[in-house]
Each structure stands twice: as structure tokens, then as C-alpha cells.
C-alpha positions in Angstrom: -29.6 17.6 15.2 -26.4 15.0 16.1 -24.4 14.5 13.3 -25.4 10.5 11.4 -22.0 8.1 12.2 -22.1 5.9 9.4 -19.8 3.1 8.8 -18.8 1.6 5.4 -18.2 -2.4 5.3 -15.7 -2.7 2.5 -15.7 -6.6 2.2 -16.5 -9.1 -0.6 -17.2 -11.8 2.4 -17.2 -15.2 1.0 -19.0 -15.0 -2.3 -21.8 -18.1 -2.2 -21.8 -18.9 1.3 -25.0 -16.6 2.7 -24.2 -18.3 6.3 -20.5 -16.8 6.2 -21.5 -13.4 5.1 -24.4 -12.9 7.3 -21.4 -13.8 10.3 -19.1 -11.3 8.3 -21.9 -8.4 8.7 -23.2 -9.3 12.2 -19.2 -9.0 13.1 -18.6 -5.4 11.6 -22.4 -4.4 13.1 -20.5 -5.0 16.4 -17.3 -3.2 15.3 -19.3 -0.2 14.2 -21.7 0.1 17.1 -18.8 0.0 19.3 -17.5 3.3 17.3 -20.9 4.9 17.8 -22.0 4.2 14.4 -26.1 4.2 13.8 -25.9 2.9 10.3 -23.8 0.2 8.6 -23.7 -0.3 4.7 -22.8 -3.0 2.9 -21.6 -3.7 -0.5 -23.6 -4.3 -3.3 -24.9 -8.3 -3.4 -22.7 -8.7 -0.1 -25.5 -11.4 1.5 -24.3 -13.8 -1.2 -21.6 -12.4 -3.5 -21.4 -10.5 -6.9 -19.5 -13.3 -9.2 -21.9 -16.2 -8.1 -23.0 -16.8 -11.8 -25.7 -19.8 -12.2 -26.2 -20.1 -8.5 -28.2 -16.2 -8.8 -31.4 -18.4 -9.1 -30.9 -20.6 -5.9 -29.5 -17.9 -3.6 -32.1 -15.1 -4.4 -34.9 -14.4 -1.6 -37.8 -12.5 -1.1 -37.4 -8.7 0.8 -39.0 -10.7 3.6 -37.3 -13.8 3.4 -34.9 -15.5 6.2 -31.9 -13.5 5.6 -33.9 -10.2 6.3 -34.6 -11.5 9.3 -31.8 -12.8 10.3 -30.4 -9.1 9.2 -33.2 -7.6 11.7 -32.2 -9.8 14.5 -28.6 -8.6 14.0 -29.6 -4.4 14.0 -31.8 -4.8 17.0 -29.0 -6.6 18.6 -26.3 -4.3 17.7 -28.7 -1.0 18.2 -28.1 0.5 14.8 -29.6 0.4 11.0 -28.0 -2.0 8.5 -27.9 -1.2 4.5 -27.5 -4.5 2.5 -27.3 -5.4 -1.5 -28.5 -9.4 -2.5 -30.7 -10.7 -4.9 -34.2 -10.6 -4.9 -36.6 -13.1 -6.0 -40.3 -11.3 -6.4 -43.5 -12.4 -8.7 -40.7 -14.8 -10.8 -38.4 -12.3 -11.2 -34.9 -11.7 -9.5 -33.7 -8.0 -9.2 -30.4 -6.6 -7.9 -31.3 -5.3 -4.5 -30.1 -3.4 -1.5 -32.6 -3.2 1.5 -32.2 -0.8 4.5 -33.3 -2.1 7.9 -33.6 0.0 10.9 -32.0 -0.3 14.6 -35.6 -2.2 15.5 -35.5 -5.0 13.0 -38.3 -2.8 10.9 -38.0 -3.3 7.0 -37.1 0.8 6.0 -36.8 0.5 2.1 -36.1 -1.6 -0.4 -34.3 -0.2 -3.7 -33.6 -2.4 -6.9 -31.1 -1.7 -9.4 -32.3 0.6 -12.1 -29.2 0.5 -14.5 -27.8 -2.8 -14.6 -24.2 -2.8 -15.7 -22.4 -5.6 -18.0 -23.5 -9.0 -19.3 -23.6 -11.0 -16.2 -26.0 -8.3 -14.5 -28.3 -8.1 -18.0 -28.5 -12.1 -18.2 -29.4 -12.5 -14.4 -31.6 -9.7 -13.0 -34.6 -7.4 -14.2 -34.2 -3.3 -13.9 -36.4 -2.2 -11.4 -38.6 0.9 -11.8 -38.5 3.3 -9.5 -35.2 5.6 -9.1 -36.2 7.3 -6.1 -36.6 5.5 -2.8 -36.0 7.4 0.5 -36.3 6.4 4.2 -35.8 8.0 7.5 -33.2 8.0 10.2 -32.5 9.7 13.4 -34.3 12.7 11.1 -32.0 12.1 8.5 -33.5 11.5 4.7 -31.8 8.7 3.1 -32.0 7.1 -0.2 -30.5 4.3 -1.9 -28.9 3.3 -5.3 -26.6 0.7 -6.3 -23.3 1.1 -7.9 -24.2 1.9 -12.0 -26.9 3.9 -11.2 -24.6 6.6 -9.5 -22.7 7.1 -12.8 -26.0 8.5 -14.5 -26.1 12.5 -12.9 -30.0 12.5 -13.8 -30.0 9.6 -10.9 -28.6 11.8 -8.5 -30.1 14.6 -9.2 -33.1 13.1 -8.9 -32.5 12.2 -5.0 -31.7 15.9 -4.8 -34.6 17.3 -5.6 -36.9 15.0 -3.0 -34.6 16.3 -0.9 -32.5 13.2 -0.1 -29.8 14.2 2.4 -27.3 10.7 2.5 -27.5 8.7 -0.5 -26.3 4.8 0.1 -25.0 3.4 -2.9 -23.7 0.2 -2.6 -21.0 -1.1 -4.9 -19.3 -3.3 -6.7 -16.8 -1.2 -8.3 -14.3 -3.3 -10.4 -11.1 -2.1 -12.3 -10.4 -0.2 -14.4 -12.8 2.0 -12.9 -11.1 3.1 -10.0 -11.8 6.9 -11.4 -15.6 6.7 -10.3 -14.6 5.9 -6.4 -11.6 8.8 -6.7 -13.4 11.4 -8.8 -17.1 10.4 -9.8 -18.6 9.9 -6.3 -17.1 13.3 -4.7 -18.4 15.3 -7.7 -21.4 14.0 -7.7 -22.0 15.1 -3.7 -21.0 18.5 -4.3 -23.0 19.1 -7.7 -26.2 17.7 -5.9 -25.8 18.9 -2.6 -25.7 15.9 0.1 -23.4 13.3 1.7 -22.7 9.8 -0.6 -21.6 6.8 0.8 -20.3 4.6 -1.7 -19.3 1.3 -0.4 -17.9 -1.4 -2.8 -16.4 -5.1 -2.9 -12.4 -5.9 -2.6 -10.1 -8.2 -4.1 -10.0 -10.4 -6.9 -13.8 -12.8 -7.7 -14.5 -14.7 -10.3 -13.7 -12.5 -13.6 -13.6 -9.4 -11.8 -11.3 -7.4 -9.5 -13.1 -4.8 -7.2 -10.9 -1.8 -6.5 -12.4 -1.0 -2.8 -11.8 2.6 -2.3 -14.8 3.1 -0.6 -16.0 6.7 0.9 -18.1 8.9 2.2 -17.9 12.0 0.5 -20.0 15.4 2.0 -21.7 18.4 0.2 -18.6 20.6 -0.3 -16.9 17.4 -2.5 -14.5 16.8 0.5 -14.2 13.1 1.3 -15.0 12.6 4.8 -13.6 9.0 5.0 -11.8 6.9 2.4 -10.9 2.9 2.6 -7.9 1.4 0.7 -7.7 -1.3 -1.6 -8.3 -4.1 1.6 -10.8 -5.7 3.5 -11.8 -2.4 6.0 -14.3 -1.1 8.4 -14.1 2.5 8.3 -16.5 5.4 9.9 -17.5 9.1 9.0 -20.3 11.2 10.3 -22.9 12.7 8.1 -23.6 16.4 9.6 -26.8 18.1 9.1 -26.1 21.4 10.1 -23.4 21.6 8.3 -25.2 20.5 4.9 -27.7 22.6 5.4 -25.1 25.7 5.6 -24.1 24.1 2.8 -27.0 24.0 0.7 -27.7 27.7 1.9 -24.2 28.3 0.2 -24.7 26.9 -2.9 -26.7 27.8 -5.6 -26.7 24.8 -8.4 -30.2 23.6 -7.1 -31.6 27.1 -6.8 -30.2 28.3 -10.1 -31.4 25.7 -11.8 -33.1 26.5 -15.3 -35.6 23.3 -16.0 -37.1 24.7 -18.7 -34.7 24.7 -20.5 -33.9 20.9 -20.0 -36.3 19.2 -21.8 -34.2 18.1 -25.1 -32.3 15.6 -22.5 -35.2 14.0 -21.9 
């Protein structure tokens, strides 16, 4: 099986202004086709920005609303699948949300933000339910979380067990918490036993001050492609053969002990 070229969109766009981020993504969808990429992810809440306070309400949609459309139109156009985080407006409530649509416009997943991080996130959105959601691609298992849920090994772990081979976990990492992108994310691969990309907002919005840094980090804990601190479009391939040497090597998931896990639950 080909190896997965995936390409990370480290941008923050222009937060509240869906029509200039949808332009900003159906830009890098051209970039990253051109590399040979057949998946493009997106930051967390990058269809209308993170620090958009009261205007949540207004800008949130439903999964199957105009923007996931346009979003279709855009990966049929550009021949490859397209990873995005925005708010979601469903049966009254509004969830932080990244949805995963594939080279031919079909809707793949849809993941909402179990572990919402910090007062803005708690005042706006609700925590959604399930922590495993999984789609396919080019025979690659993917699944999705967004950037807080990562921190919680359980999550992970999780993923790893239904076999999830690239985890998507759109961010937006803020400082002081640069540690997570540097250290967190690659640990977290290796432990677990499949490729992470972590793909987060840059620059300076509202109160916050995202750190970039994104990555793609593989099954040995090696970083297979790291952004700076800047708006950047970067690419790394996610290699099945090579994870599945890996997981052949590496014992944590068949040495596990469940029984014996129970008092952490």
C-alpha cells in the first residue's frame, strides 16, 4: 500500500470572515495537491476562527450546511480529502467540531470536541460524546480529535485499540504550551503506535497567542514533518508498511495488562 501524503495547513486565516477562510483553504488544497498530497488538515475552528467570542452563535452551521459544501466542491476539485475544525449548530446546541470530507465531496466523519479546554470553550460549546470516530482513506484508518483531547493518554489509547492508524487532531495550541507540540504529540505516537498529525493556529488572536509548531509525528516518536512559528503549508507521508513493522516491533499494545487497570477508571 502507497504511503498517505498528508499536508498540514498551519494558518489562523482571518478569524470571522467564513468567505476569506474557505479562499484560504481552497488555496492550500491547490498547493497540496500539487505536492501529491491526498489529505489536507486544517486547524481547529479554522472555517471561522478560534477567538470569535459572541459571534459563536451566528457563525455556527449544521455538518451539512453551506460551508460543507462549499468544502466538498473544493476536494472534488482539488482531488484530495480535506480535514476541517468550525462550530457546529445541531438540535440547539453548538459543539466544537472538525469534519473530514473525502476527494469526492462525500461527508467521511464528523468528530466533536470531547474535552473542551478553558472558559471561552466551556461558555460557548457542549462536549460531545463519543471519543472514537474513524474513517477510511486510500485503506488507511483515520480518526479525529481536537486539540485538548490529545493531552488525555486514555483518548489516544483509545484510537489505538480500534486500530486507528493516522489520528487528525486539529489544534489550537496557544502559549505557554508549546511543550505539547514539541514533546506531548511525539510521545503520544510512539506509546500508541500510529502516525499523529497535529495541526494548530499561528500568531497572535484575540487573548490568545497560538504557537504553530505543527507536525506529523510517526510510530517510532520521530517527527516526520514540523512547521515553525508562521503561516506554513507543510507535507509528510504516513507509511503503512512501515507502521505496521512497527507495530510488529513494539510491544506496549501487546503487553498490555487491562485487568489490572480498572482503579483508573
Amino acid at each position: 500500500m502507497p504511503p498517505l501524503r498528508t499536508a498540514l495547513l498551519q494558518s489562523s486565516g482571518r478569524p470571522g470572515s467564513v468567505a476569506e477562510n474557505i479562499k484560504v483553504l481552497d488555496e492550500a488544497a491547490g498547493r497540496a495537491a500539487a505536492a501529491g498530497a491526498r489529505l489536507l488538515v486544517c486547524p481547529e475552528l479554522f472555517l471561522t476562527g478560534y477567538a470569535i467570542g459572541d459571534d459563536v452563535p451566528r457563525l455556527a452551521e449544521p455538518a451539512d450546511g453551506a460551508s460543507a459544501r462549499t468544502v466538498a466542491d473544493i476536494a472534488v476539485r482539488h482531488g484530495l480529502a480535506v480535514l476541517y475544525g468550525y462550530p457546529e449548530r445541531a438540535d440547539e446546541l453548538i459543539f466544537n467540531a472538525a469534519q473530514l470530507i473525502g476527494p469526492d465531496g462525500t461527508r467521511l466523519a464528523n468528530y466533536r470536541k470531547t474535552h473542551l479546554f478553558g472558559c471561552f470553550e466551556q461558555q460557548w460549546f457542549t462536549p460531545g460524546e463519543q471519543p472514537v470516530v474513524q474513517a477510511e482513506l486510500d485503506g488507511v484508518r483515520i480518526g479525529i480529535m481536537i486539540c485538548y483531547d490529545v493531552e488525555f493518554p486514555e483518548n489516544v489509547r483509545a484510537h489505538a485499540l480500534a486500530a486507528t492508524d493516522l489520528l487528525l487532531v486539529p489544534t489550537a495550541q496557544m502559549h505557554p504550551f508549546q511543550f505539547v507540540a514539541e514533546s506531548v504529540v511525539p510521545v503520544r505516537a510512539f506509546e500508541s503506535q500510529m502516525y499523529v498529525a497535529y495541526v494548530n493556529r499561528t500568531g497572535p488572536e484575540g487573548e490568545f497567542e497560538f504557537v504553530g509548531l505543527s507536525c506529523l509525528a510517526g510510530p517510532d516518536g520521530t517527527v516526520r514533518t514540523r512547521a515553525g512559528r508562521g503561516q506554513e503549508l507543510v507535507v509528510g507521508d504516513v507509511d503503512p508498511e512501515f507502521l505496521s513493522a512497527s507495530r510488529a516491533a513494539n510491544p506496549y499494545l501487546h503487553d498490555r495488562r487491562p485487568g489490572l487497570y480498572g482503579s483508573l477508571v
